[in-house]
Structure formats: structure tokens, C-alpha cells
N, C-alpha and C positions, 0 to 999 in steps of 0.2 A: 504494500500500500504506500509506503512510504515511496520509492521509488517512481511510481507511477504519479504520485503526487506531485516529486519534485522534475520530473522530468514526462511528462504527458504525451510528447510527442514520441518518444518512443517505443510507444505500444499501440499497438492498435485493437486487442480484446484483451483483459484481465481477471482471472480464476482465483476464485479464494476459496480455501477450503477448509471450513471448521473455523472460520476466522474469526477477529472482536479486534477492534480498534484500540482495545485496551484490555489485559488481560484480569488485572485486578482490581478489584473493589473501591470506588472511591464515593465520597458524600454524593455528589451526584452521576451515577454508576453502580447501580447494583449488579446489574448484567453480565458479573466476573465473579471469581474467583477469592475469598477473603486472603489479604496477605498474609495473614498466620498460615495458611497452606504453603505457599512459596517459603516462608520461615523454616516451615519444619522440614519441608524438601530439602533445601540447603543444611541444614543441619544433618539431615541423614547421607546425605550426598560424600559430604565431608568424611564419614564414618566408614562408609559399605556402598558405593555409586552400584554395582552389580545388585545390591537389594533392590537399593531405593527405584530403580530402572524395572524391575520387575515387578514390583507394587505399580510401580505407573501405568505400566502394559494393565494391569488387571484395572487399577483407575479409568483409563483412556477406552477401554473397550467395557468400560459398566453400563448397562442398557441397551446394548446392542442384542438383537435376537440370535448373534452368532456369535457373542463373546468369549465363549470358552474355545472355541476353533480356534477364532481369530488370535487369542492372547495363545495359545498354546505354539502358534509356528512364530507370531512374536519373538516369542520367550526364547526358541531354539534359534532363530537368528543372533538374536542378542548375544547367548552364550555364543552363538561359532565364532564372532569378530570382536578384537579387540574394541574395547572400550574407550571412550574420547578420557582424556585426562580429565582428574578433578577440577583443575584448573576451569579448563573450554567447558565445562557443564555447571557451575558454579557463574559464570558469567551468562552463559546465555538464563540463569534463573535469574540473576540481576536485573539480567534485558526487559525477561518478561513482566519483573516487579515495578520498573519505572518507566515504560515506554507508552508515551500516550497519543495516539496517531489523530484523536477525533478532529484536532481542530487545522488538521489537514484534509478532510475526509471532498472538501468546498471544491479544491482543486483538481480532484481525480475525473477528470472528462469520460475517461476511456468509457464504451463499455462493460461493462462487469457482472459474473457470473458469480453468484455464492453458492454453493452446494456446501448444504448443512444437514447432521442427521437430526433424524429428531429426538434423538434421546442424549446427545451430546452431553456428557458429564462434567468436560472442560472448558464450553464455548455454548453457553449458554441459550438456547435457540432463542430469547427474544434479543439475543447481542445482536445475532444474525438479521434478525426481523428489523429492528434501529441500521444498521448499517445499510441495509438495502433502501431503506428511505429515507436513511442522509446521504448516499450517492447519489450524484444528479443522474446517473443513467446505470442502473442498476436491475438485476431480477435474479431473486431468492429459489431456488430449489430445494427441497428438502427430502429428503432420503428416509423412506416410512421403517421404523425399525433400527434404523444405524446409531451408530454414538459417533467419536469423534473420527473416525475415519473410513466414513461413506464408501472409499475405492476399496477397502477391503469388505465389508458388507457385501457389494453388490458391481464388482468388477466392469462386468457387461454394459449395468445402465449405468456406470458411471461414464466409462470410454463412449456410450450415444451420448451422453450427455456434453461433452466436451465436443462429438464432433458437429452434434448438432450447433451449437452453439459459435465455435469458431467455421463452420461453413454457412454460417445466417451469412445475408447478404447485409455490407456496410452501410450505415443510414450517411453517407454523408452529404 
């Protein structure tokens, strides 16, 4: 978002997925995540990243109608490749604790596609629902059944969905 923000002209469609303009919780923003979540992450991160990584998978696939699949080849991935440093995972929780995109959101022209599940445990479907209607040119899809990561739900319609979408013809 931020990219398309700052530079508009070089894109011509934009996909977001499981997105929020802001991850955590603020007086005006409930639509995220409390930052004691992010606190405690960090804090376990610091201890055991291989747990805390694997609690996430189980987090990040809650409500999904195929969460136990899903988190189970997660999980086997994760163990096969190393691990990013504590360091790079400790920063990008940083990221997510202080980055706040909304009052960029004016600028983003482009086209833009959300595909959101609806049981997203991370990315709160009404974040999704607000971002779609403070983009000037924006349309929400939601994924009946999925949590936060719709392309694994439902592969197939996700890939129509994408191609639908980058083969609409351009409004300009």
C-alpha cells in the first residue's frame, strides 16, 4: 500500500491480501489486533522463534474450514527451512506495531482488489470492509470459510480471482 501510495504511476492493478492499513489497535481503530498480542509475540520470539512460529500457523489458520490441513503442511514447511534470524522477525513485529498506512490510503489511485477470508483471525474483516471504502477505487472479495490466507483455502478460486481481475479491461 504504501508503495502504490507513494508512487501511483507504477502500477496499474493492486492485490491485497488479508490486508489493514494498520495492524494494531488504536483509540480510533479497533479493526486490529491489541498491542499486548504483538508484546507477547516479541517476547516469545526472543525465547523459542520455532514455537512462537508455530503457534502462529495455528493463530493465522483459526476459522478456517480447513485449518488443520492447512496448518499441518505449514508447520512441515517451516521445520524443512531455516529460520529468519531473531533479529529480521523481531523487527518486522516492530513494523507491524507502528506502521500506520490510513492517512495514505487518499493517494492510492490504482485499482484495487482485497481478497479477504471471512473468518480472518489477524485482519479483521471489517478492517477489510473500511479499506475498501476509503480506497477511491477499490472492490472487496471475501473468501466464505477462509481465515487469513484465502490462497490456501481455496487455490483455484483464488488464481480466477486474480485472473479475473487483472484481465478486466482498464477504465481509463
Amino acid at each position: 500500500m504504501q508503495t502504490a501510495a507513494l508512487a501511483p504511476r507504477r502500477f496499474k492493478r493492486l492485490i491485497l491480501v488479508g490486508s489493514t492499513p494498520r495492524f494494531t489497535q488504536h483509540c480510533d481503530w479497533p479493526h486490529a489486533q491489541a498491542a499486548a498480542l504483538l508484546s507477547m509475540f516479541s517476547l516469545a520470539v526472543a525465547r523459542d522463534a520455532t514455537d512462537v512460529l508455530q503457534r502462529f500457523i495455528a493463530l493465522l489458520n483459526q476459522g478456517d474450514v480447513q485449518a488443520r490441513a492447512i496448518s499441518r503442511s505449514m508447520s512441515q514447511r517451516l521445520l524443512a527451512d531455516p529460520l529468519p534470524d531473531t533479529a529480521t522477525l523481531l523487527a518486522g513485529l516492530d513494523w507491524l506495531r507502528d506502521v500506520d498506512l490510513r492517512p495514505q490510503l487518499a493517494r492510492i489511485t490504482t485499482p484495487t482488489l482485497l481478497i479477504h477470508g471471512e473468518n480472518d483471525p489477524l485482519m479483521p474483516l471489517p478492517a477489510a470492509q473500511w479499506l475498501a471504502q476509503k480506497l477511491p477505487d477499490a472492490r472487496l472479495e471475501i473468501v466464505a470459510g477462509a481465515a487469513h490466507a484465502p490462497f490456501l483455502n481455496d487455490p483455484e478460486g483464488f488464481a480466477k480471482r486474480l485472473g479475473d481481475f487483472c484481465d478486466a479491461p482498464a477504465l481509463d
